[in-house]
PyMOL Python script that loads the backbone (N, CA, C, O; Angstrom):
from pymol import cmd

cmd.read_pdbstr("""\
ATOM      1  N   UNK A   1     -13.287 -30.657 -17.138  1.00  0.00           N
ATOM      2  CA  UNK A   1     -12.040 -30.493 -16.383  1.00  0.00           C
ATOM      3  C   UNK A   1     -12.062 -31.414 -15.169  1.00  0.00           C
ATOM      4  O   UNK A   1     -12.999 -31.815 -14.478  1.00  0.00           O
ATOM      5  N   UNK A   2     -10.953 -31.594 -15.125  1.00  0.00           N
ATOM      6  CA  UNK A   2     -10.924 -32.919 -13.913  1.00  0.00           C
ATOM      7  C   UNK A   2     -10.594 -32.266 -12.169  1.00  0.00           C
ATOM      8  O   UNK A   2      -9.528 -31.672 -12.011  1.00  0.00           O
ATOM      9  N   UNK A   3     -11.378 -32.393 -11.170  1.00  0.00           N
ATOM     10  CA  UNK A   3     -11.481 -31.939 -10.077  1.00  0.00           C
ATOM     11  C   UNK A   3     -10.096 -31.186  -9.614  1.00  0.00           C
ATOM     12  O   UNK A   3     -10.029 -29.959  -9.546  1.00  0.00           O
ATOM     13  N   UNK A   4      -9.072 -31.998  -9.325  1.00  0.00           N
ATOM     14  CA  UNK A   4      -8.144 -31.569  -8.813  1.00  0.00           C
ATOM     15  C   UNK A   4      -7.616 -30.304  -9.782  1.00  0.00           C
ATOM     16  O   UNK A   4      -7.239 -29.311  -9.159  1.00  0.00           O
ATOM     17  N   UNK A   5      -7.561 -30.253 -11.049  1.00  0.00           N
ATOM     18  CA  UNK A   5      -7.590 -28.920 -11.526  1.00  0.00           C
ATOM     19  C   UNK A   5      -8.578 -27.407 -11.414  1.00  0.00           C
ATOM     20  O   UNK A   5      -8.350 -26.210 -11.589  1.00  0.00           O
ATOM     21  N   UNK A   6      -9.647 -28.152 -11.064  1.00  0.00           N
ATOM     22  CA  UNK A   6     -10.554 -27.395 -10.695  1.00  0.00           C
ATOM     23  C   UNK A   6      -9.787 -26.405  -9.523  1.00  0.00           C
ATOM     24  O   UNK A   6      -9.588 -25.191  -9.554  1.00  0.00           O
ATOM     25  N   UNK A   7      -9.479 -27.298  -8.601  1.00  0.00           N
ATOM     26  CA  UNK A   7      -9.208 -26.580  -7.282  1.00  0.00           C
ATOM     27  C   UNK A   7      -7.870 -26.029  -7.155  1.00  0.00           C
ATOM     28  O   UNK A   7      -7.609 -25.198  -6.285  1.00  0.00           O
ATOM     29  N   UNK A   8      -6.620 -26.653  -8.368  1.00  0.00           N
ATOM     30  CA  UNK A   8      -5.623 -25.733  -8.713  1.00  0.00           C
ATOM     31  C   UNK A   8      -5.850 -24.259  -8.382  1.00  0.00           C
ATOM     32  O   UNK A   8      -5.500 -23.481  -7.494  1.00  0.00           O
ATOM     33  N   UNK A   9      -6.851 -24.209  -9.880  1.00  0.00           N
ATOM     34  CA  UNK A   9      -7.389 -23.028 -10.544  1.00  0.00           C
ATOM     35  C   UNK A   9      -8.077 -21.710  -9.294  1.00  0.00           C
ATOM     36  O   UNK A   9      -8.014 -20.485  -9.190  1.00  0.00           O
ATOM     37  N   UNK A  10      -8.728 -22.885  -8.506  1.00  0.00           N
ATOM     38  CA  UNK A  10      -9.534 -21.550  -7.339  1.00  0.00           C
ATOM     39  C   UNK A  10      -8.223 -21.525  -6.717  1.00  0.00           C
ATOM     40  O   UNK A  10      -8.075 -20.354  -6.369  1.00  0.00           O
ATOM     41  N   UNK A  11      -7.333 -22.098  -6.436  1.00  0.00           N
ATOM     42  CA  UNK A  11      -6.283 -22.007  -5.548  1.00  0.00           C
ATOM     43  C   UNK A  11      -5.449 -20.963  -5.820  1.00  0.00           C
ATOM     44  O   UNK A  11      -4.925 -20.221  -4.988  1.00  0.00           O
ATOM     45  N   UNK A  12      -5.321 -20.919  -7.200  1.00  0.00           N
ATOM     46  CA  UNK A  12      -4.456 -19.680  -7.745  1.00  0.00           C
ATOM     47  C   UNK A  12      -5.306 -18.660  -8.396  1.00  0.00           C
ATOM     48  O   UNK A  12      -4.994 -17.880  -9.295  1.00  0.00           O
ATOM     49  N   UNK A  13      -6.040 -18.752  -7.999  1.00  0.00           N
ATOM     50  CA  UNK A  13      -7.244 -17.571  -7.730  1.00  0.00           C
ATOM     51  C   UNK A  13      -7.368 -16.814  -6.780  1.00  0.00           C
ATOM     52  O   UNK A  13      -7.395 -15.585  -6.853  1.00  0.00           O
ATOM     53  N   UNK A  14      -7.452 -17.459  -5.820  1.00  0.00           N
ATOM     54  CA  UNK A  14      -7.412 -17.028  -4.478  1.00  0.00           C
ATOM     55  C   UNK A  14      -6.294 -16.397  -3.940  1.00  0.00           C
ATOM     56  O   UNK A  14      -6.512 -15.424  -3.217  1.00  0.00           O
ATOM     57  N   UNK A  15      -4.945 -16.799  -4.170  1.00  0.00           N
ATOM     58  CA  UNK A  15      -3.599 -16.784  -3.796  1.00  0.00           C
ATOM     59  C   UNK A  15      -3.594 -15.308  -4.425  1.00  0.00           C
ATOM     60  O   UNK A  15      -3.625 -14.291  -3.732  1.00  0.00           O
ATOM     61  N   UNK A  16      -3.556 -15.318  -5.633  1.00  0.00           N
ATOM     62  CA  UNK A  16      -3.445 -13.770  -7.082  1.00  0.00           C
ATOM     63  C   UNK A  16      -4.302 -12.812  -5.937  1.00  0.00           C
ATOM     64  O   UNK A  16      -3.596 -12.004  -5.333  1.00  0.00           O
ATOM     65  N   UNK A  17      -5.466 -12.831  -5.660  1.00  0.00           N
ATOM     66  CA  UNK A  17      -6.265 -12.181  -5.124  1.00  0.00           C
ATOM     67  C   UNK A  17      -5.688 -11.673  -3.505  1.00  0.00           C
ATOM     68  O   UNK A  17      -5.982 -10.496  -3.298  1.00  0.00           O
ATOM     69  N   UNK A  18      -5.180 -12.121  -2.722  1.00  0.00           N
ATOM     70  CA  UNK A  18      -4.172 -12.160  -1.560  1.00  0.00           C
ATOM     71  C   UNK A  18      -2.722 -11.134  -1.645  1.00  0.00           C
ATOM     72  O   UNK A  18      -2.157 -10.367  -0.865  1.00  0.00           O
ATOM     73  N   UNK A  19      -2.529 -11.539  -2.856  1.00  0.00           N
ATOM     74  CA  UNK A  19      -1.459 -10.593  -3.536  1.00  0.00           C
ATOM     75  C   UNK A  19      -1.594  -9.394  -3.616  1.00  0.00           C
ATOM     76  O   UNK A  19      -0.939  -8.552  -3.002  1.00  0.00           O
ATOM     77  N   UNK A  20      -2.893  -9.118  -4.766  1.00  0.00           N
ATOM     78  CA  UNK A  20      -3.095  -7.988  -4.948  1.00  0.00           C
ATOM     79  C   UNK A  20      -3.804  -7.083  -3.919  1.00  0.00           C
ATOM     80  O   UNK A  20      -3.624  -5.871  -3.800  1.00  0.00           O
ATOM     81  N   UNK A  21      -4.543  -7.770  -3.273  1.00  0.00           N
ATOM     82  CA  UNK A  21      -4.503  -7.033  -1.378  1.00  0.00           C
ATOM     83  C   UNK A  21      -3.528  -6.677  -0.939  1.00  0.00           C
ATOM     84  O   UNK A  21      -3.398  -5.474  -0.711  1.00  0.00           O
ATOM     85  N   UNK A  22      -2.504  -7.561  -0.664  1.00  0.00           N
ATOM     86  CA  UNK A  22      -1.596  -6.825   0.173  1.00  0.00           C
ATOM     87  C   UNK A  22      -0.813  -6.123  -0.441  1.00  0.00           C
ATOM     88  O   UNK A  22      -0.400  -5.194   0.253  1.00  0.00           O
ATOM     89  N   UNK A  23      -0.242  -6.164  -1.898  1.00  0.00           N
ATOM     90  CA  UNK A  23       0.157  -4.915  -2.479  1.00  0.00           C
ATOM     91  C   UNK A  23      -0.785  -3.956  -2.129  1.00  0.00           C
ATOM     92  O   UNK A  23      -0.326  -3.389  -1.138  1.00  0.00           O
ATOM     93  N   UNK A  24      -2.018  -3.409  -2.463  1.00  0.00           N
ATOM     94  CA  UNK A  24      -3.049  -2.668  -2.225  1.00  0.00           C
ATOM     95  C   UNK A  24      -2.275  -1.624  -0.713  1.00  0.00           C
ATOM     96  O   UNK A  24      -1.903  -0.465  -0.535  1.00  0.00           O
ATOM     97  N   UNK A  25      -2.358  -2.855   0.064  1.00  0.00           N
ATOM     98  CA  UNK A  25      -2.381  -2.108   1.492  1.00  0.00           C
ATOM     99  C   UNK A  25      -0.794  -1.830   1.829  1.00  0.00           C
ATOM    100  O   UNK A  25      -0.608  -1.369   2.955  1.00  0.00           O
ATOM    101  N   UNK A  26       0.303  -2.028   1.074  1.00  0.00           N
ATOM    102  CA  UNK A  26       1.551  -1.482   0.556  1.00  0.00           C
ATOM    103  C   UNK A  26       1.439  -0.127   0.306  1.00  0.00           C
ATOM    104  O   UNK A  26       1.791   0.902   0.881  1.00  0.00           O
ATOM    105  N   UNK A  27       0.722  -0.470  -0.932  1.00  0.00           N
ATOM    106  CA  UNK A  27       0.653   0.973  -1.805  1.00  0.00           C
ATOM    107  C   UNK A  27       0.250   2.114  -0.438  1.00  0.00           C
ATOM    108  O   UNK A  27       0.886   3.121  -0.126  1.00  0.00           O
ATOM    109  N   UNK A  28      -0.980   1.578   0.200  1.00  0.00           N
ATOM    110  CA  UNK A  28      -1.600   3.047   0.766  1.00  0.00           C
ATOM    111  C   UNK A  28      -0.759   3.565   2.046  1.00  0.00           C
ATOM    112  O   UNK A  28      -0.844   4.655   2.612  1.00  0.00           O
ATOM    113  N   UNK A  29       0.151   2.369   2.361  1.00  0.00           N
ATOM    114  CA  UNK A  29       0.666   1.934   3.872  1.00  0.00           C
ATOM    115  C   UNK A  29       1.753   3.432   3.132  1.00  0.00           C
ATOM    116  O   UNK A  29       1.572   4.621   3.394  1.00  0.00           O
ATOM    117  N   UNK A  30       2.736   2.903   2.282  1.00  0.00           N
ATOM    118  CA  UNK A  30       3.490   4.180   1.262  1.00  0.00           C
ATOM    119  C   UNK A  30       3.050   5.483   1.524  1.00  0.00           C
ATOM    120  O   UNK A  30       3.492   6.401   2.214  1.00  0.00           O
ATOM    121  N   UNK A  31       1.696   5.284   0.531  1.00  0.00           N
ATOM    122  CA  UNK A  31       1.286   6.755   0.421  1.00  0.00           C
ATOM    123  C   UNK A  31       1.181   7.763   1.875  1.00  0.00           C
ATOM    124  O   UNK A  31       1.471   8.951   2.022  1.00  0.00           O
ATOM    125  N   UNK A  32       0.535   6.546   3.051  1.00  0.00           N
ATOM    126  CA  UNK A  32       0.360   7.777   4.352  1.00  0.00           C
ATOM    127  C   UNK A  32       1.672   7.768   4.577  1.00  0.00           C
ATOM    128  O   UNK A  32       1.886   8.640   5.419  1.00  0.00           O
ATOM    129  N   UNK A  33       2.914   7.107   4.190  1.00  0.00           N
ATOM    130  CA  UNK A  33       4.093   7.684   4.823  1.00  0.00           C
ATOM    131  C   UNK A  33       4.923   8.981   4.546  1.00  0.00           C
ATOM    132  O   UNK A  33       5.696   9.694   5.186  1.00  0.00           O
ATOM    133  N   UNK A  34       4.079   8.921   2.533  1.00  0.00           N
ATOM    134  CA  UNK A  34       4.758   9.705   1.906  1.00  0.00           C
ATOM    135  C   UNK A  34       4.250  11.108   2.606  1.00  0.00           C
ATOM    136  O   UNK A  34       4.859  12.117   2.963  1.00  0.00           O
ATOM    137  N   UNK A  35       2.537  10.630   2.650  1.00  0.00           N
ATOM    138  CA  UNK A  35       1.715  12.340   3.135  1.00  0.00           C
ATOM    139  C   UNK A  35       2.607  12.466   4.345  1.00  0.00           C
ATOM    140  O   UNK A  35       3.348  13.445   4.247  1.00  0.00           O
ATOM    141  N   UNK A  36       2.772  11.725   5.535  1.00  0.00           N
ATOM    142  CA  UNK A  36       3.037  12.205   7.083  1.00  0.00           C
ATOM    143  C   UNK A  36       4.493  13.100   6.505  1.00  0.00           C
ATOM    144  O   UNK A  36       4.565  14.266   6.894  1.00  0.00           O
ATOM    145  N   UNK A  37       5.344  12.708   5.826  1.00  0.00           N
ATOM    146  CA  UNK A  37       6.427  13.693   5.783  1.00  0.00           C
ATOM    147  C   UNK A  37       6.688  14.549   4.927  1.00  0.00           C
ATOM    148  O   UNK A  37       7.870  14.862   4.786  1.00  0.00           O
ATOM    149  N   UNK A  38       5.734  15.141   4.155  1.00  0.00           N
ATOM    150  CA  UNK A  38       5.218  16.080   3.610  1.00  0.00           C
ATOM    151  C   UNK A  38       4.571  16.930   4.939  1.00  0.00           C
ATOM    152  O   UNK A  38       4.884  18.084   5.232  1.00  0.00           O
ATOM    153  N   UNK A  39       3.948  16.387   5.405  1.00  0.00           N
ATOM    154  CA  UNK A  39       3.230  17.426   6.097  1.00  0.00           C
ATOM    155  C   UNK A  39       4.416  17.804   7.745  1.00  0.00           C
ATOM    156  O   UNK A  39       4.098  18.645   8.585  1.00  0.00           O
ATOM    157  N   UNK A  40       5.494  17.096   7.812  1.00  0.00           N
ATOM    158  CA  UNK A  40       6.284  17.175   8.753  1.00  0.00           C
ATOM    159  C   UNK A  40       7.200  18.589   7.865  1.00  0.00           C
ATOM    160  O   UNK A  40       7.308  19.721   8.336  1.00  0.00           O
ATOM    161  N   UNK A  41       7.714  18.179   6.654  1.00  0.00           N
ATOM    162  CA  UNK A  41       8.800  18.931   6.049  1.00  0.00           C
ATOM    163  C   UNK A  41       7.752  20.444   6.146  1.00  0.00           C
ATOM    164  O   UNK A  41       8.429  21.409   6.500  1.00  0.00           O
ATOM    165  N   UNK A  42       6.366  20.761   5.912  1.00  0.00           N
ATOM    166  CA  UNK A  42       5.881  21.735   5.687  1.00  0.00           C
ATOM    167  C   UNK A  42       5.977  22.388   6.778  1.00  0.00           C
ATOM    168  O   UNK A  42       5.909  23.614   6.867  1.00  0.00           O
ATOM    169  N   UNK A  43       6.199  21.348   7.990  1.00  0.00           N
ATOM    170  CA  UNK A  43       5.854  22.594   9.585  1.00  0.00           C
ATOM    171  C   UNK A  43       7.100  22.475  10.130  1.00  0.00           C
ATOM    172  O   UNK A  43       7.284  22.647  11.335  1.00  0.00           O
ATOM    173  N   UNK A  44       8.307  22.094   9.076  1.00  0.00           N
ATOM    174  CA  UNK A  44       9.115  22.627   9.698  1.00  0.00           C
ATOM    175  C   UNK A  44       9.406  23.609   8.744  1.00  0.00           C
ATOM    176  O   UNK A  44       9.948  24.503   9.394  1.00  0.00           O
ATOM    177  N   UNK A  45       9.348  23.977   7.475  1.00  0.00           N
ATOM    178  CA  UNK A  45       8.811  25.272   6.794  1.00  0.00           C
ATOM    179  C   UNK A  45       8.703  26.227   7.933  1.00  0.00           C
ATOM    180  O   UNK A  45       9.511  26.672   8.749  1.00  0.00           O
ATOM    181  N   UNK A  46       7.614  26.368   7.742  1.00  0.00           N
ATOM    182  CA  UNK A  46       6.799  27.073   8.869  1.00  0.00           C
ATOM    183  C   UNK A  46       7.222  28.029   9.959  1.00  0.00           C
ATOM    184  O   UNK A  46       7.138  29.246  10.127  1.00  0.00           O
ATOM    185  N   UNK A  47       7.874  26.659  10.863  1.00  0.00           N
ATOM    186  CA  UNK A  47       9.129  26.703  11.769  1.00  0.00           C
ATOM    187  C   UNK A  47      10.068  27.960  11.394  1.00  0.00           C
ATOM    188  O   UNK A  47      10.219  29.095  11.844  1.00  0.00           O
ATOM    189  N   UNK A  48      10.639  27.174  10.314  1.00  0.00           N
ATOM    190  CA  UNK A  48      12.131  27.927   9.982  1.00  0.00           C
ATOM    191  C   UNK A  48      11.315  29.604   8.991  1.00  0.00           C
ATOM    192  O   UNK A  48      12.325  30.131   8.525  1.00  0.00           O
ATOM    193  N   UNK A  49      10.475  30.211   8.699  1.00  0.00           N
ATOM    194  CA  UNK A  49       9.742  31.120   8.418  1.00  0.00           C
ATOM    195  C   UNK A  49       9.513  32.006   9.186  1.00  0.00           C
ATOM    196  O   UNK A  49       9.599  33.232   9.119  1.00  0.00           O
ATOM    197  N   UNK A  50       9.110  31.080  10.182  1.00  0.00           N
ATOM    198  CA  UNK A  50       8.225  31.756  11.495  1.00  0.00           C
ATOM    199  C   UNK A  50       9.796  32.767  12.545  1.00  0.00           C
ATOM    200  O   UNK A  50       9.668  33.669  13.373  1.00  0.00           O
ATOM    201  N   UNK A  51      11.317  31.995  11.936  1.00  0.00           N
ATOM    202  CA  UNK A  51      12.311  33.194  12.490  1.00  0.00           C
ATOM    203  C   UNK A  51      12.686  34.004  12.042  1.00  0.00           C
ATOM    204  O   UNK A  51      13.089  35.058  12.533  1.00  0.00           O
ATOM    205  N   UNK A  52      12.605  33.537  10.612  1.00  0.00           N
ATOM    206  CA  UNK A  52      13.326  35.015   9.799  1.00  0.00           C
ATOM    207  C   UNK A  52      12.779  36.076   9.866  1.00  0.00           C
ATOM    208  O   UNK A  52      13.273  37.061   9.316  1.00  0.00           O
TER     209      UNK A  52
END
""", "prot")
cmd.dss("prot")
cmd.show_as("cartoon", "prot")
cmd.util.cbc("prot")
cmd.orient("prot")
């Protein structure tokens, strides 16, 4: 294989790999948003329990 393909190849190696990090840290960035308002909706549960 001839050099400059070589370094295509790590290039879009590297790049794919960058990607799937920051999706990664998407995904989890999501998930604590999904937990924080779950755990908001539960205490206001709670809340609204705690008058009846």
């Amino acid at each position: 294989m001839n050099q400059k393909l070589i370094k295509l190849v790590d290039h879009l190696g590297a790049s794919a790999q960058q990607v799937a990090s920051s999706a990664k840290q998407l995904s989890d960035g999501a998930e604590h948003q999904v937990q924080s308002i779950e755990e908001k909706r539960d205490t206001s549960t709670l809340q609204a329990s705690s008058y009846s």
